[in-house]
Structures are given as structure tokens and as C-alpha cells.
Backbone as XML, in Angstrom:
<?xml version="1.0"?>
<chain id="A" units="angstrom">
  <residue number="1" name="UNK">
    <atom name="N" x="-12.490" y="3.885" z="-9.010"/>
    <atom name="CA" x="-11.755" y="3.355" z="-7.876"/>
    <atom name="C" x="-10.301" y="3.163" z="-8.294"/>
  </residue>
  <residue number="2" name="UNK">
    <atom name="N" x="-9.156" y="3.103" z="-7.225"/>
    <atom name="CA" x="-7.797" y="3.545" z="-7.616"/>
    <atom name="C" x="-7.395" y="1.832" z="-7.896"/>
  </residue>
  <residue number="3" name="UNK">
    <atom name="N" x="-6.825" y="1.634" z="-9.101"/>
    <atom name="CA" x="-6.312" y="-0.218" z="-8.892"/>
    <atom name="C" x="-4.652" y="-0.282" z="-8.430"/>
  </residue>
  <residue number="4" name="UNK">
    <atom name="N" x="-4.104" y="0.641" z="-7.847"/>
    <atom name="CA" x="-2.614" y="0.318" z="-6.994"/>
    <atom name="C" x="-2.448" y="1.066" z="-5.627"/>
  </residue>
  <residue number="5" name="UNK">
    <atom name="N" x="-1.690" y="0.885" z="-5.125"/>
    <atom name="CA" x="-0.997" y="1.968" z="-3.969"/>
    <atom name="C" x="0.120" y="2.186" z="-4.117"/>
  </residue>
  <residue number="6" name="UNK">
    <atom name="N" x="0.618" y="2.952" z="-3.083"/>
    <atom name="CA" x="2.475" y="3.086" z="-3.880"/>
    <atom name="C" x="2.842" y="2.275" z="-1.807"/>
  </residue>
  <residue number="7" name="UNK">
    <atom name="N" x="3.776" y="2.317" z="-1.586"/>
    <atom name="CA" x="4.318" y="2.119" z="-0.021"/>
    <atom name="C" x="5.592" y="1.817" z="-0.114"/>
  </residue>
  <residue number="8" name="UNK">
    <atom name="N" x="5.725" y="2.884" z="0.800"/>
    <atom name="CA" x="7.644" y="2.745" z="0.713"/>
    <atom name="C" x="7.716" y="2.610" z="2.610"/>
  </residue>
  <residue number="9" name="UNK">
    <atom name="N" x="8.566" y="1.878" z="2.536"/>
    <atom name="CA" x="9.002" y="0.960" z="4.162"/>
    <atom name="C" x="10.525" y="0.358" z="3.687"/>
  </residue>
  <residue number="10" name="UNK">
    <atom name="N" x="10.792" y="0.808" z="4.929"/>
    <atom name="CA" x="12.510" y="0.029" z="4.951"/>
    <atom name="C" x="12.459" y="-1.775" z="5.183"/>
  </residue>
  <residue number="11" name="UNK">
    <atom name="N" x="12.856" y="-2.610" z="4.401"/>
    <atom name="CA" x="12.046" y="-3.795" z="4.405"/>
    <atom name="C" x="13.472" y="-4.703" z="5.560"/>
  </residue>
  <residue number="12" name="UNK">
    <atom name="N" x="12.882" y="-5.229" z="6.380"/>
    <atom name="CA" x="13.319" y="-6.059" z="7.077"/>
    <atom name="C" x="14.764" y="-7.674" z="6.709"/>
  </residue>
  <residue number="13" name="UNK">
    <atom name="N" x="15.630" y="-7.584" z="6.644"/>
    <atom name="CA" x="16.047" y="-8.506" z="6.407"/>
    <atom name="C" x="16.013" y="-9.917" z="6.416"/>
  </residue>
  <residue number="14" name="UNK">
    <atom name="N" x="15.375" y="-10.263" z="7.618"/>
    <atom name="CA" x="14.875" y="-11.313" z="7.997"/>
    <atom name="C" x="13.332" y="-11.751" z="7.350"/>
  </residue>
  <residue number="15" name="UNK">
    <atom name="N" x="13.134" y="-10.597" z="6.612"/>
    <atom name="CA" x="11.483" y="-11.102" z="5.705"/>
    <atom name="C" x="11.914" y="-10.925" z="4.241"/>
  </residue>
  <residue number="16" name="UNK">
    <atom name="N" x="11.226" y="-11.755" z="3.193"/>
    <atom name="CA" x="10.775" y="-11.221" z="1.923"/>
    <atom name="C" x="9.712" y="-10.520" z="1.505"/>
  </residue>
  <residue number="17" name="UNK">
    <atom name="N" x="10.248" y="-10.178" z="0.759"/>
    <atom name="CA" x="9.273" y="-8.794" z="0.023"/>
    <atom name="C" x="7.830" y="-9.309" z="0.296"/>
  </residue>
  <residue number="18" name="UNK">
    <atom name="N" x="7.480" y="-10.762" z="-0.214"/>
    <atom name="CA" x="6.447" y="-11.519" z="-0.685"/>
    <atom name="C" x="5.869" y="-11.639" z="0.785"/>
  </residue>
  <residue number="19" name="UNK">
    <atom name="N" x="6.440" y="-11.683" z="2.049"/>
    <atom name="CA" x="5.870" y="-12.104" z="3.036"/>
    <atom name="C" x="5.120" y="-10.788" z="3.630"/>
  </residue>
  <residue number="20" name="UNK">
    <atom name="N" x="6.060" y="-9.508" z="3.088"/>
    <atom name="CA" x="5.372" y="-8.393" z="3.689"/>
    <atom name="C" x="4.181" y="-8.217" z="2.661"/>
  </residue>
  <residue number="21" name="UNK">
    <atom name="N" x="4.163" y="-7.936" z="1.436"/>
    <atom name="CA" x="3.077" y="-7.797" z="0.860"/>
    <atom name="C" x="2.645" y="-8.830" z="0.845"/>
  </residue>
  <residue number="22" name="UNK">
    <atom name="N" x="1.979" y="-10.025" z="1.574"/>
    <atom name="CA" x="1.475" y="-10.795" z="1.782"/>
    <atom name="C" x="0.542" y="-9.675" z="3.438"/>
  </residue>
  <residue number="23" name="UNK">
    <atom name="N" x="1.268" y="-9.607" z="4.318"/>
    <atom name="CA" x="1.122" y="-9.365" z="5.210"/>
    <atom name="C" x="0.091" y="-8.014" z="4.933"/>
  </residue>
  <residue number="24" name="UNK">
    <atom name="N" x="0.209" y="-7.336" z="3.889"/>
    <atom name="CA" x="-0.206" y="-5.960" z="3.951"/>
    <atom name="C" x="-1.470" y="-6.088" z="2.918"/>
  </residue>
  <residue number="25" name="UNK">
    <atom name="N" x="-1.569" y="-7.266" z="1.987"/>
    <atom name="CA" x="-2.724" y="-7.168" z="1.054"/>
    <atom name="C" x="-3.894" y="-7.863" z="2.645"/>
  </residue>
  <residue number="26" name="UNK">
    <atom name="N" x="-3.338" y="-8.932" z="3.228"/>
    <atom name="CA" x="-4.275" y="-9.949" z="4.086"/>
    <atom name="C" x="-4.750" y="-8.450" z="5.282"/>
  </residue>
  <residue number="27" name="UNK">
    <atom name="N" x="-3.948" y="-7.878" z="5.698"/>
    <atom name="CA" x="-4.436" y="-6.813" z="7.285"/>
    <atom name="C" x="-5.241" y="-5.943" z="6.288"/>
  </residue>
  <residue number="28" name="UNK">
    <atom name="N" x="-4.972" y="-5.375" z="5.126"/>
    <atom name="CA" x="-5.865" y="-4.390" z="4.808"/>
    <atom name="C" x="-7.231" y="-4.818" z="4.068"/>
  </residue>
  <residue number="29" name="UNK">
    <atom name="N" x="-7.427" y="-5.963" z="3.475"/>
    <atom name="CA" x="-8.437" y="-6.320" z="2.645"/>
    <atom name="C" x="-9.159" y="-6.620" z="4.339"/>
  </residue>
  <residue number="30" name="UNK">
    <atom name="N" x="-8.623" y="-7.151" z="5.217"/>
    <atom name="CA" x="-9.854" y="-7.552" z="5.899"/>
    <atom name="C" x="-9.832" y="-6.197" z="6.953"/>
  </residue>
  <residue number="31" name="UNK">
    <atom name="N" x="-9.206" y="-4.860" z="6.950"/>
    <atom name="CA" x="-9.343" y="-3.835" z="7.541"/>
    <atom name="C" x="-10.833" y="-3.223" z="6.963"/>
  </residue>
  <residue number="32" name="UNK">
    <atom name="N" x="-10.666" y="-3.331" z="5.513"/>
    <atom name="CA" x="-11.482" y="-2.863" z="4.086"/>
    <atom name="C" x="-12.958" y="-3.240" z="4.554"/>
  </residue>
  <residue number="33" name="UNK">
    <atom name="N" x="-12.934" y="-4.671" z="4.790"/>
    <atom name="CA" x="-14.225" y="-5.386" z="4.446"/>
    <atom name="C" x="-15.198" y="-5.280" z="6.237"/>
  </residue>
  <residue number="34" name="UNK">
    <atom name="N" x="-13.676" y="-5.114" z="7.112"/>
    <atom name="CA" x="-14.817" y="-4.944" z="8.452"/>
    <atom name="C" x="-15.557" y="-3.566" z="9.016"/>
  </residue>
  <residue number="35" name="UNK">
    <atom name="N" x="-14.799" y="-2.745" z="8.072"/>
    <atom name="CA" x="-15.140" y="-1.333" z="8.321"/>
    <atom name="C" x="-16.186" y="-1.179" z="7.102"/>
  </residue>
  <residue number="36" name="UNK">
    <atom name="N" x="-16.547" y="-1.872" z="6.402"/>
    <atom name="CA" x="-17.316" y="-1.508" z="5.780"/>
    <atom name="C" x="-16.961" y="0.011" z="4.766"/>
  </residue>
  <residue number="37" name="UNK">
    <atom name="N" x="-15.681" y="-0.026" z="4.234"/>
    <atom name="CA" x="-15.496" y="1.328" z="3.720"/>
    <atom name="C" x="-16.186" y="1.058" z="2.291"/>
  </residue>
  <residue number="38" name="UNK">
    <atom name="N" x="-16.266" y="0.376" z="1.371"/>
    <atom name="CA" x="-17.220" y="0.125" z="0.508"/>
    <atom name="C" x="-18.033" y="-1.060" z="0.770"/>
  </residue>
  <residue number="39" name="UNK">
    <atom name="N" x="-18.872" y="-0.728" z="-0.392"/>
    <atom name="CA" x="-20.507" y="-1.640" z="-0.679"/>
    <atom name="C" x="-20.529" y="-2.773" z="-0.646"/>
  </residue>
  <residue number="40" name="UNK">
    <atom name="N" x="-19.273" y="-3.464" z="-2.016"/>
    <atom name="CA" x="-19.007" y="-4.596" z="-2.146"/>
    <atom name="C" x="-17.924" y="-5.304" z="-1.180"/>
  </residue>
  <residue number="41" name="UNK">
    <atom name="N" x="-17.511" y="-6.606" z="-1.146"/>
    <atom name="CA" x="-15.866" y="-7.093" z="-0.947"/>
    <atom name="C" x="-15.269" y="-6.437" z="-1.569"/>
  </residue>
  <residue number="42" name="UNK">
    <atom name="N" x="-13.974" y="-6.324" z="-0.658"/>
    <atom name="CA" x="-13.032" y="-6.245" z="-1.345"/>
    <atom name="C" x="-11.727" y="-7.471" z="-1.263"/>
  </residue>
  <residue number="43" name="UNK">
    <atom name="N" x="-11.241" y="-7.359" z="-2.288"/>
    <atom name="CA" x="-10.280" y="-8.113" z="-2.471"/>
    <atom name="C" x="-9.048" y="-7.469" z="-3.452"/>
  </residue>
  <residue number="44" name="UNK">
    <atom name="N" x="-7.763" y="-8.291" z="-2.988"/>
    <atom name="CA" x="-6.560" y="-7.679" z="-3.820"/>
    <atom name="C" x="-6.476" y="-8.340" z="-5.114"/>
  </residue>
  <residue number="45" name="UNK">
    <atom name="N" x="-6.260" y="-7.835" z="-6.061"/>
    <atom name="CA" x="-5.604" y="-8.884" z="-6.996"/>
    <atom name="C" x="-4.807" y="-9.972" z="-7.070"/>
  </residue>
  <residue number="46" name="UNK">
    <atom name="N" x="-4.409" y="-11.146" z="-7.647"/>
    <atom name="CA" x="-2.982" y="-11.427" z="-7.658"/>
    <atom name="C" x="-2.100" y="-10.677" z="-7.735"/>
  </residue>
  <residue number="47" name="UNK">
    <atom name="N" x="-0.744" y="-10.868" z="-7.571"/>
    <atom name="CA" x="0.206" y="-10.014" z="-7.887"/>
    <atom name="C" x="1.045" y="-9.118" z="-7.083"/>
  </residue>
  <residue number="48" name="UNK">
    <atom name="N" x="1.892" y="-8.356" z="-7.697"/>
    <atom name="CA" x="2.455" y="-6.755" z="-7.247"/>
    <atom name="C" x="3.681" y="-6.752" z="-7.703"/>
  </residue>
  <residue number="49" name="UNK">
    <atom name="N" x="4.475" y="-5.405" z="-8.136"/>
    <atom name="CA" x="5.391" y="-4.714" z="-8.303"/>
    <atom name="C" x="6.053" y="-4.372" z="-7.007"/>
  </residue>
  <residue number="50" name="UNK">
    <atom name="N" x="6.804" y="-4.634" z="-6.929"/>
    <atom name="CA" x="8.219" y="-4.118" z="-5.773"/>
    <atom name="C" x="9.656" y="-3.350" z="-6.994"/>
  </residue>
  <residue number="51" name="UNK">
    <atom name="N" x="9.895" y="-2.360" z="-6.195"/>
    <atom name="CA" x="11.309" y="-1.483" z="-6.039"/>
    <atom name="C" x="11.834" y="-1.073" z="-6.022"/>
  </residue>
  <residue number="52" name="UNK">
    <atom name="N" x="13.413" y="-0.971" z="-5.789"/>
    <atom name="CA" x="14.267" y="-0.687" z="-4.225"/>
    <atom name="C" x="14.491" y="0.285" z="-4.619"/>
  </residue>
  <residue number="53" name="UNK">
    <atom name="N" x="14.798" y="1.349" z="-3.315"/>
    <atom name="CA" x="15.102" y="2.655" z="-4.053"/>
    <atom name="C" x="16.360" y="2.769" z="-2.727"/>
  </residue>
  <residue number="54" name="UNK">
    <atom name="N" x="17.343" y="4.060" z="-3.350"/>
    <atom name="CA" x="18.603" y="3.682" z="-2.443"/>
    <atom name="C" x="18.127" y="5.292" z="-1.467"/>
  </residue>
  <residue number="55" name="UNK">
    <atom name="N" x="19.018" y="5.269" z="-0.841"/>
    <atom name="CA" x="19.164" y="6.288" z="-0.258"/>
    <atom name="C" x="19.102" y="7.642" z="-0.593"/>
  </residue>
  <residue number="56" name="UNK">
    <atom name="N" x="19.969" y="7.531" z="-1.750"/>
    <atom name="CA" x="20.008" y="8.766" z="-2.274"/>
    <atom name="C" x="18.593" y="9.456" z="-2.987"/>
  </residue>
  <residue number="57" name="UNK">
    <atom name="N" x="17.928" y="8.719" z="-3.065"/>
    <atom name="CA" x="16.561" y="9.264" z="-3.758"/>
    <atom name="C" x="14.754" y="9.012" z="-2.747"/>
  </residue>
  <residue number="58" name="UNK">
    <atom name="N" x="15.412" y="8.517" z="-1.696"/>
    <atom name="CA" x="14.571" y="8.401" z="-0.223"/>
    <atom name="C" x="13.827" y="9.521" z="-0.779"/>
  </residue>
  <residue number="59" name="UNK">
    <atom name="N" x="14.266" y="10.266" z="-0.194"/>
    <atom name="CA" x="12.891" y="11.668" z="0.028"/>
    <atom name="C" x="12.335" y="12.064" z="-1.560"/>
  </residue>
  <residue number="60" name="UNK">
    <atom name="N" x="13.140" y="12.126" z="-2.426"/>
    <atom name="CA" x="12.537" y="12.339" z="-3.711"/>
    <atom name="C" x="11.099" y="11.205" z="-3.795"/>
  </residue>
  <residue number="61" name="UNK">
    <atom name="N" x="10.789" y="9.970" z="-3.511"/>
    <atom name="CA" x="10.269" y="9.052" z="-3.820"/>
    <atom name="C" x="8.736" y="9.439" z="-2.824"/>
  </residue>
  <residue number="62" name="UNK">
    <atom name="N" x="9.506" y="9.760" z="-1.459"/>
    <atom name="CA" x="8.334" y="9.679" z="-0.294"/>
    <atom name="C" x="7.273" y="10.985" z="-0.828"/>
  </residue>
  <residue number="63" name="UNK">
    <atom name="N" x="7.978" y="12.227" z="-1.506"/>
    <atom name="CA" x="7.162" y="13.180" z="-1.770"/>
    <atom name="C" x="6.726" y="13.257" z="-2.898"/>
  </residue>
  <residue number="64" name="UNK">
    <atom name="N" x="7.065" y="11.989" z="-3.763"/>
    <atom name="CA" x="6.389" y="11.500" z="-5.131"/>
    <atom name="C" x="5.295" y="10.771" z="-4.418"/>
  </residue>
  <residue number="65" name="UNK">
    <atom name="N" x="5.178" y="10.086" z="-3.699"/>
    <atom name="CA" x="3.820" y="8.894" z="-3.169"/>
    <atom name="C" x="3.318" y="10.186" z="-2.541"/>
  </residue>
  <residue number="66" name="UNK">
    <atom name="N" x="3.991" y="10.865" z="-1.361"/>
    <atom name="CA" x="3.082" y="11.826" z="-0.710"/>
    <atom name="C" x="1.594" y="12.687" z="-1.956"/>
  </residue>
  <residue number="67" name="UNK">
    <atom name="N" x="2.609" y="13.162" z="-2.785"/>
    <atom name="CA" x="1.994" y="13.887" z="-3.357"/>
    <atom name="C" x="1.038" y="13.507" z="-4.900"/>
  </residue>
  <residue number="68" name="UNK">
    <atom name="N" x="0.522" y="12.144" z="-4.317"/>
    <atom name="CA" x="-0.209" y="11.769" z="-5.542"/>
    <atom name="C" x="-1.692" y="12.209" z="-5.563"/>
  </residue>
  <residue number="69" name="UNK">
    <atom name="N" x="-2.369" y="12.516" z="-6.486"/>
    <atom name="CA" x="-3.191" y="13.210" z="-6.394"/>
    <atom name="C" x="-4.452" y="11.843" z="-6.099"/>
  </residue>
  <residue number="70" name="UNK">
    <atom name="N" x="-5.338" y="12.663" z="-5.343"/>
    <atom name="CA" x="-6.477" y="11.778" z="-5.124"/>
    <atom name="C" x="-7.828" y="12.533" z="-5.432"/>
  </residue>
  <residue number="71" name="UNK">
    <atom name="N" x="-8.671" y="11.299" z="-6.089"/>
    <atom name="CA" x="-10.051" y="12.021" z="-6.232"/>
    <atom name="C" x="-10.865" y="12.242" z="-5.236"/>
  </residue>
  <residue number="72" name="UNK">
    <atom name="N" x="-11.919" y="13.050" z="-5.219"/>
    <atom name="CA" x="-12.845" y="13.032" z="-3.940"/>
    <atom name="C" x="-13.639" y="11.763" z="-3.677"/>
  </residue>
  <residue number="73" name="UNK">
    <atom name="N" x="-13.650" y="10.680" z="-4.750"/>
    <atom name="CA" x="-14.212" y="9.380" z="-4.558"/>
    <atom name="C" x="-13.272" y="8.446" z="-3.796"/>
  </residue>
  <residue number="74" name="UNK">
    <atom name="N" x="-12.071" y="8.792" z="-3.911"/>
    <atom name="CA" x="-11.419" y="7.991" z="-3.001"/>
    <atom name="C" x="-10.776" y="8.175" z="-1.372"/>
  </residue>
  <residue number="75" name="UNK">
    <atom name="N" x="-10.704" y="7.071" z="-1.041"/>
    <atom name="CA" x="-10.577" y="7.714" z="0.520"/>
    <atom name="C" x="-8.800" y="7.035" z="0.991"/>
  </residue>
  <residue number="76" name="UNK">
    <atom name="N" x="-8.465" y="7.889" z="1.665"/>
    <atom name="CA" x="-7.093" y="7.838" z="2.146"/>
    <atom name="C" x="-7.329" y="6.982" z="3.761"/>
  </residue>
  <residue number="77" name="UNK">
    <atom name="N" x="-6.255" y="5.769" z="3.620"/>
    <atom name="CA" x="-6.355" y="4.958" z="5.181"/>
    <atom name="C" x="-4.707" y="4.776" z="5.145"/>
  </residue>
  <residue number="78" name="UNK">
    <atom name="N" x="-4.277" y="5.686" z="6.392"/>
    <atom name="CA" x="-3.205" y="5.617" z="7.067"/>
    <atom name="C" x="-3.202" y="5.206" z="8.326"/>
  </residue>
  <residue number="79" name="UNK">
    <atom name="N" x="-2.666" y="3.631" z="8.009"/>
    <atom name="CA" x="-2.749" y="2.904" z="9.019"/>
    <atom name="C" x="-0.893" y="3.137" z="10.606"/>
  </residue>
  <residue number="80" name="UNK">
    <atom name="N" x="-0.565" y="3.796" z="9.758"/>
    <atom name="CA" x="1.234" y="3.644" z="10.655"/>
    <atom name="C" x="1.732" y="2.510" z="10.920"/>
  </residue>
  <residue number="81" name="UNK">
    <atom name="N" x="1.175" y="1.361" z="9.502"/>
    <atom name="CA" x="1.826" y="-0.066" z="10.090"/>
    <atom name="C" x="3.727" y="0.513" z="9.685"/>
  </residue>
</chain>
């Protein structure tokens, strides 16, 4: 099973980092657990890594996350938050 994600979003001024990944571990762990996509709970770790990337390297970054390789055990959820 994969232990990170990558997510790149233009982050809001009026929020901290901490409130969005707050926002995004709480909607997806309980997206996780009502869909039943695995056996057990799930839950996030403590924690996370944040950062910033400028402009100039935007698309270099999006087709670094785009293009991460995934196993056939894992499953891809694109939510369009």
C-alpha cells in the first residue's frame, strides 16, 4: 500500500496550509472508509510535508505527480476537489 500522495493546488490566501491538509486528510479518510475501498480503517498519519513551487516549474511538477507510477494494487481516486 502507497504511504504518501503528492497534490499540487494553488493554495488560498485566506487559509493555511494546515487547514487545507486538515481539510483533505478529514474528506478523504472518511471518503476511504464509506466506500469501503479497503478491508480495514483507514486512517492518515500524523503529519505532512508541504512545498511551494513557483511558477516557473508549475507544469514540470504537475507531470512529475501526473506521471508517478502506480501498482496494480493500488487504486487511483480523483476527486476534482
Amino acid at each position: 500500500m502507497p504511504d504518501h500522495i503528492h497534490c499540487l493546488f494553488l493554495l488560498n490566501p485566506q487559509k493555511s496550509i494546515s487547514e487545507v491538509i486538515k481539510q483533505i486528510k478529514g474528506s478523504s479518510s472518511h471518503y476511504v472508509n464509506q466506500t469501503n475501498l479497503i478491508s480495514q480503517k483507514f486512517a492518515w498519519q500524523t503529519g505532512y510535508a508541504a512545498y511551494s513551487v513557483s511558477e516557473s516549474v508549475l507544469e514540470k511538477t504537475f507531470s512529475y505527480i501526473q506521471n508517478q507510477k502506480i501498482t496494480p494494487s493500488e487504486k487511483v481516486i480523483s476527486t476534482g476537489i
